[in-house]
C-alpha positions in Angstrom: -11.3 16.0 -19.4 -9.5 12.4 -19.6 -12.4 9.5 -18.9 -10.4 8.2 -16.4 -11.4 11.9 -14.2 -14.6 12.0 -15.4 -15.7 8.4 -14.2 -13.5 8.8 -10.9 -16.5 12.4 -10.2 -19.2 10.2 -11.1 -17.8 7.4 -8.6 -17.8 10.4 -6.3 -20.9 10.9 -6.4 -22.4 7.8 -5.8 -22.3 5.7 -9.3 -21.4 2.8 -8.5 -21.2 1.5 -12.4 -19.0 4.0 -13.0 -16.5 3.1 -10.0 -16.4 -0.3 -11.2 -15.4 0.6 -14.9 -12.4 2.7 -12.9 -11.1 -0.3 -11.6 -11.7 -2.1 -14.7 -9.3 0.3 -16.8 -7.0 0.6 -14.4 -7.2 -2.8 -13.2 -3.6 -3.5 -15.2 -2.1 -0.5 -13.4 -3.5 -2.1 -10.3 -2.5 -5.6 -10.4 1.3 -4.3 -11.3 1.2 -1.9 -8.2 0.0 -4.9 -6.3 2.7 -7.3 -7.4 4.9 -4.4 -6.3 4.0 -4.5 -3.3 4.1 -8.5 -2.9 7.3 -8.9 -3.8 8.5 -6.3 -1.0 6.7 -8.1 1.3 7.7 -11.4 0.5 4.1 -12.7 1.4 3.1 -15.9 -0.3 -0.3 -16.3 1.0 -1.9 -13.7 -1.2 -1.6 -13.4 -4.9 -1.6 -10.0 -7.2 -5.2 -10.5 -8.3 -6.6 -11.3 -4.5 -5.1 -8.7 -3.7 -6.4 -6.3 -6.3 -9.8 -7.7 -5.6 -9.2 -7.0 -1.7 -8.4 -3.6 -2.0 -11.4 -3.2 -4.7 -13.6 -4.7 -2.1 -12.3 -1.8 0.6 -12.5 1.1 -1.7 -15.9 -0.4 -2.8 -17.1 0.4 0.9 -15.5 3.9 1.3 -16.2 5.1 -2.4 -18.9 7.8 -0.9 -16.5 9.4 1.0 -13.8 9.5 -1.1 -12.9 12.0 -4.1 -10.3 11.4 -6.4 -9.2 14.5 -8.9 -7.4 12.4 -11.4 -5.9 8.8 -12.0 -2.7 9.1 -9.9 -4.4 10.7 -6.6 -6.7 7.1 -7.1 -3.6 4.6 -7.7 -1.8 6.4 -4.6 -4.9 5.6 -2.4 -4.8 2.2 -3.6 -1.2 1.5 -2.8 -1.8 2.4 0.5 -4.6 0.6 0.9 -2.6 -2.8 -0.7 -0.3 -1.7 2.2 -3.0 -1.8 4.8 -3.8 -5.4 3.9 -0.3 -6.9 3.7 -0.1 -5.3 7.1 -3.5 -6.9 8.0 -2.3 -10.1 6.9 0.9 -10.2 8.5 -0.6 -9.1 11.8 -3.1 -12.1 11.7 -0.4 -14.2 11.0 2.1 -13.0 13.9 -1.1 -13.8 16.3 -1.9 -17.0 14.9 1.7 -18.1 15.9 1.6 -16.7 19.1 -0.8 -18.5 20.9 -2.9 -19.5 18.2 -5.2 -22.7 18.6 -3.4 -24.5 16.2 0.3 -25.1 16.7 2.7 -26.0 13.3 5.1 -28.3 13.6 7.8 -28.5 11.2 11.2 -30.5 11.3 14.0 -28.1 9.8 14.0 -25.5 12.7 15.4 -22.9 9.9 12.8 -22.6 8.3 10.5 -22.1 11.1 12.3 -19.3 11.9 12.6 -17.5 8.5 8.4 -16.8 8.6 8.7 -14.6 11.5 11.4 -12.6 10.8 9.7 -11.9 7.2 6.6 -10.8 9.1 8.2 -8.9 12.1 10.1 -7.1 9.0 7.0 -6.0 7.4 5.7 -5.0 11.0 8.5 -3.2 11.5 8.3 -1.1 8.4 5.0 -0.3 9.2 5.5 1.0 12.6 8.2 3.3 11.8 6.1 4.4 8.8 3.6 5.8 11.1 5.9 7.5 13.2 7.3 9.2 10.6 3.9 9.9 9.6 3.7 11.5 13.2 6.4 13.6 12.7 6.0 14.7 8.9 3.0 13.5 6.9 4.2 14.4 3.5 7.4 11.9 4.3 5.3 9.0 4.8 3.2 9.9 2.0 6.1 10.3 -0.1 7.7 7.0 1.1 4.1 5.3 0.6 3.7 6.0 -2.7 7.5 5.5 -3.9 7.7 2.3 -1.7 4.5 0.7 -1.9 2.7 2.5 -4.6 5.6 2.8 -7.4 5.0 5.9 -8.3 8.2 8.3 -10.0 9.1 11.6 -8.6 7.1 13.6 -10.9 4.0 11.4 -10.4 4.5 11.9 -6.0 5.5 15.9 -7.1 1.8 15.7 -8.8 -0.3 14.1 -6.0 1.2 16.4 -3.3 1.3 19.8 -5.0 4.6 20.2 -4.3 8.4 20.2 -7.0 10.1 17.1 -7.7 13.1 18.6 -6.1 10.9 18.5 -2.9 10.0 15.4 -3.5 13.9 14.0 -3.8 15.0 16.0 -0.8 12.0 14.3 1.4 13.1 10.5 0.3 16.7 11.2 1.3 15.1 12.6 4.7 12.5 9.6 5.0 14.9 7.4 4.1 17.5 8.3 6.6 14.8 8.5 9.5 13.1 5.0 8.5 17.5 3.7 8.2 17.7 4.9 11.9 14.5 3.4 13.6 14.9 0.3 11.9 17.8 -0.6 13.4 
C-alpha cells in the first residue's frame, strides 16, 4: 500500500500527525491545483499558498468525518474545497460593494467596472454548477475536478468508478448545459 493511502486511513481515524504529513507531501500537488484555480478566477486578493493553507485549515476541521481511499479521491476534495473559498471570497467581495460601510472611489470608471464583472463571472459559474449538480451529480463532479481540480480523464474515470469514455461523453454534456445557462 502506497504511504500516501496509508497516512490518508490513519488521518481517518483521528491522527492528526499523520493528516498533516498528507498535506506536507502533497503540498506541491496542492499549491499547483490551487494556482489552477486562481488563475481561472482571476482573483488577486488571495495567493496559491493562502490559499493552500485555507483549504488545509478547512479540511483540518472536517478530517473526522472524512475518508479518503487514495491520493486522487483527497486532491479532488481539495479542489473543490479551493473552489468553495474563491466562491467565499468573491461573495464577500460582491457584498462589500453593495452596500458596504466603506465606499471606493476611483477615477478611471473602467476599471471600476472590470472588478464586478470578474466576480459576477465567478458567481455565475458557480450557480450553474450547482444546478447541474441538481440535475446530474456526476456532471458537476466531473466539471469540478477537470475545471477546478485539474485532474485528466483517467484520473476523474478513477475517482468516480466509472470509463474514461464516460467521463468524455459527460464533459461534452456538462459543458454544453453550463454553455446554455451561462448565457
Amino acid at each position: 500500500m502506497p504511504e500516501i493511502t496509508h497516512l490518508l486511513r490513519s488521518a481517518s481515524a483521528g491522527d492528526r500527525a499523520a493528516a498533516d504529513r498528507v498535506v506536507a507531501l502533497l503540498y506541491d500537488d496542492l499549491r499547483r491545483l490551487a494556482q489552477q484555480r486562481l488563475r481561472q478566477s482571476g482573483d488577486i486578493t488571495l495567493d496559491a499558498t493562502a490559499l493552500v493553507h485555507e483549504s488545509y485549515l478547512k479540511l483540518q476541521q472536517r478530517s473526522a468525518e472524512l475518508d479518503f481511499p487514495d491520493r486522487r479521491h483527497f486532491l479532488a476534495y481539495a479542489a473543490r474545497v479551493m473552489h468553495t473559498i474563491v466562491i467565499d471570497l468573491a461573495r464577500a467581495r460582491q457584498s462589500e460593494r453593495r452596500g458596504g460601510e466603506l465606499q471606493q472611489v476611483t477615477f478611471n470608471t473602467g476599471i471600476a467596472e472590470l472588478a464586478p464583472q470578474r466576480d459576477d463571472e465567478i458567481l455565475r459559474v458557480h450557480e450553474a454548477l450547482e444546478e447541474l449538480a441538481a440535475m446530474d451529480e456526476r456532471l458537476a463532479q466531473v466539471v469540478e475536478m477537470r475545471y477546478f481540480g485539474g485532474l485528466i480523464e483517467g484520473e476523474i474515470a478513477e475517482v468516480l468508478g466509472v470509463t474514461e469514455r464516460t467521463v468524455q461523453r459527460d464533459w461534452q454534456k456538462a459543458r454544453l448545459f453550463l454553455s446554455m445557462a451561462m448565457k
